[in-house]
C-alpha positions as CSV (number, residue, x, y, z in Angstrom):
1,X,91.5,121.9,114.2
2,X,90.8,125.8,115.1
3,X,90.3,127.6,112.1
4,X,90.2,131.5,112.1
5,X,86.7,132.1,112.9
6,X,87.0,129.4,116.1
7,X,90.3,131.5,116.7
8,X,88.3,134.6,116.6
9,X,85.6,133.8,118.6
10,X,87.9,132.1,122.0
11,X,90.1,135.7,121.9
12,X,86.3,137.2,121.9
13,X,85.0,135.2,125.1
14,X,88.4,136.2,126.7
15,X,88.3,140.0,126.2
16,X,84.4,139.5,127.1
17,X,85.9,138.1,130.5
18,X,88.3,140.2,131.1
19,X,86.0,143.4,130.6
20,X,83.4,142.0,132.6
21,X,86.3,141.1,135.6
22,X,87.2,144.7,134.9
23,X,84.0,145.8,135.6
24,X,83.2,143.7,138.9
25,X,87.3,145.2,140.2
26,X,85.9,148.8,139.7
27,X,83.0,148.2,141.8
28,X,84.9,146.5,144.1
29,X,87.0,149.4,144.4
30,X,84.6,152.3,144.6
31,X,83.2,150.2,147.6
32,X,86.1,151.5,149.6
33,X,86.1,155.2,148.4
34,X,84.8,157.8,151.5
35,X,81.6,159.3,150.4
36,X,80.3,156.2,149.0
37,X,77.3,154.6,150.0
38,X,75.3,151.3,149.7
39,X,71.9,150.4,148.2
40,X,70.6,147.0,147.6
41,X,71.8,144.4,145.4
42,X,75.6,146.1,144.9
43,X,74.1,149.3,143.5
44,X,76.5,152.1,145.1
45,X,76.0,156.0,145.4
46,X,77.9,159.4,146.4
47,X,76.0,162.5,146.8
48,X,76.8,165.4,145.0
49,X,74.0,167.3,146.2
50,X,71.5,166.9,149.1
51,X,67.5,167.7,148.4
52,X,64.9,168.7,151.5
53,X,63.8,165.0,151.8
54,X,60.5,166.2,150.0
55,X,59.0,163.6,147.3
56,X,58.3,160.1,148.0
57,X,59.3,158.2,144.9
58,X,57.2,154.7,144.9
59,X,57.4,152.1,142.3
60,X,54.6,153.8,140.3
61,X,56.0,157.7,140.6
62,X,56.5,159.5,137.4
63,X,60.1,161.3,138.5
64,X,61.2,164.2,136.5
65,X,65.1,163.9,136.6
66,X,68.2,164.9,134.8
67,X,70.6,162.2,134.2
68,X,74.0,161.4,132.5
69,X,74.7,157.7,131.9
70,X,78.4,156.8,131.0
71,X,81.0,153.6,131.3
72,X,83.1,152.8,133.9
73,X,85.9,154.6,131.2
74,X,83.9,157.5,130.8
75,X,81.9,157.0,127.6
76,X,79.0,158.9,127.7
77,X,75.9,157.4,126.0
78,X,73.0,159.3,127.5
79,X,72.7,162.9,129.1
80,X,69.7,164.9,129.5
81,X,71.8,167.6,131.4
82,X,71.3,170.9,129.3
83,X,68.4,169.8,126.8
84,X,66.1,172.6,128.7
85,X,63.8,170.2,130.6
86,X,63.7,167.3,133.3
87,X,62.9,163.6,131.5
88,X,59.8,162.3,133.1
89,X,60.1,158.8,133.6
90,X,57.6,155.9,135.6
91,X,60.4,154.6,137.9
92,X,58.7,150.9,137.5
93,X,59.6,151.1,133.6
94,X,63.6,151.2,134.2
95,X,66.3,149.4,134.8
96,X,66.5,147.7,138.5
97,X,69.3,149.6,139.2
98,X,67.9,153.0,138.3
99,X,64.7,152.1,140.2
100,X,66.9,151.3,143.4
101,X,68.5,154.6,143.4
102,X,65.3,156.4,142.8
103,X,63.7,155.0,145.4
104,X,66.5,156.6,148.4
105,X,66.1,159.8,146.3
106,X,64.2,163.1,147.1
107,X,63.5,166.1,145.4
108,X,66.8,167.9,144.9
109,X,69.0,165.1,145.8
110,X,71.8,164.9,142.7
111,X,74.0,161.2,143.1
112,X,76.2,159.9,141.4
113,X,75.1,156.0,141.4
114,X,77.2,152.5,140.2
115,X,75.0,150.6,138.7
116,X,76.1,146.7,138.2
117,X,75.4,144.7,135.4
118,X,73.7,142.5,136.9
119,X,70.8,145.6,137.8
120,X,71.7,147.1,135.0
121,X,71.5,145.7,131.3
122,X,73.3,142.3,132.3
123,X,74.9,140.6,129.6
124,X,73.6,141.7,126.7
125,X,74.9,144.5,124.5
126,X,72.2,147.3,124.6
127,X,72.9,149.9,121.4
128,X,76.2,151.2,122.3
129,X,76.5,149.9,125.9
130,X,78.5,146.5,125.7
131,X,77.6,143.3,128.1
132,X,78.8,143.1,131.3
133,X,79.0,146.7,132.0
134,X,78.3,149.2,134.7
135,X,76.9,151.9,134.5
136,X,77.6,155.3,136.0
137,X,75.1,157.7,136.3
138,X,74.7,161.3,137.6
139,X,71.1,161.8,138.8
140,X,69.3,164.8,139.5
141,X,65.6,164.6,140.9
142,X,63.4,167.3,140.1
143,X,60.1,166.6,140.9
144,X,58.1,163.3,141.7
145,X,54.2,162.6,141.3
């Protein structure tokens, strides 16, 4: 017999589902929107903002960016917009599907990239981000060494 906590934990995997489905039928859906363009391994882009095609970002570039990380729902979790400076970040030390958007970026490109889980922070809950998400990020490139 199913007591509470059994109970509990089946309505759990189901809602775990069902965001993660969620998920997958936004990506699915931004796939179709004008403007929106395709990386590798289902990581998706619309520019905001075109750069000079200057900077080369490689796998080992330090890339000064701004960046605002938020759920499919709007959540926000990380911004760097407006703190004063550009984050400088190795693009080898982030999360595949930041690295694949860095790497069609230039200097004074700004994107706004769809980053799936599966690139992203998969199926683990990372701090405040649960599993199964995508992420949404507004990029700005700055510089790149």
């Amino acid at each position: 017999m199913c007591g509470i906590f059994c109970l509990f934990k089946i309505l759990n995997m189901a809602n775990k589902e069902e965001y993660k489905q969620i998920n997958i039928d936004f990506l699915k859906k931004k796939r179709l929107e004008d403007g929106v363009s395709h990386l590798s391994k289902g990581v998706l882009y619309k520019v905001i903002k075109s750069g000079e095609g200057k900077g080369l970002v490689t796998p080992g570039s330090v890339v000064s960016c701004y960046y605002k990380g938020s759920l499919i729902n709007g959540t926000v979790f990380d911004n760097t917009f407006g703190q004063g400076y550009a984050e400088a970040l190795r693009v080898r030390d982030l999360i595949d599907g930041f690295q694949i958007a860095l790497l069609g970026m230039h200097i004074g490109d700004r994107w706004e990239v769809y980053i799936p889980a599966t690139v992203g922070y998969g199926e683990k809950r990372m701090d405040q981000i649960p599993g199964n998400s995508t992420l949404v990020f507004e990029i700005e490139v700055v510089n790149v060494v």
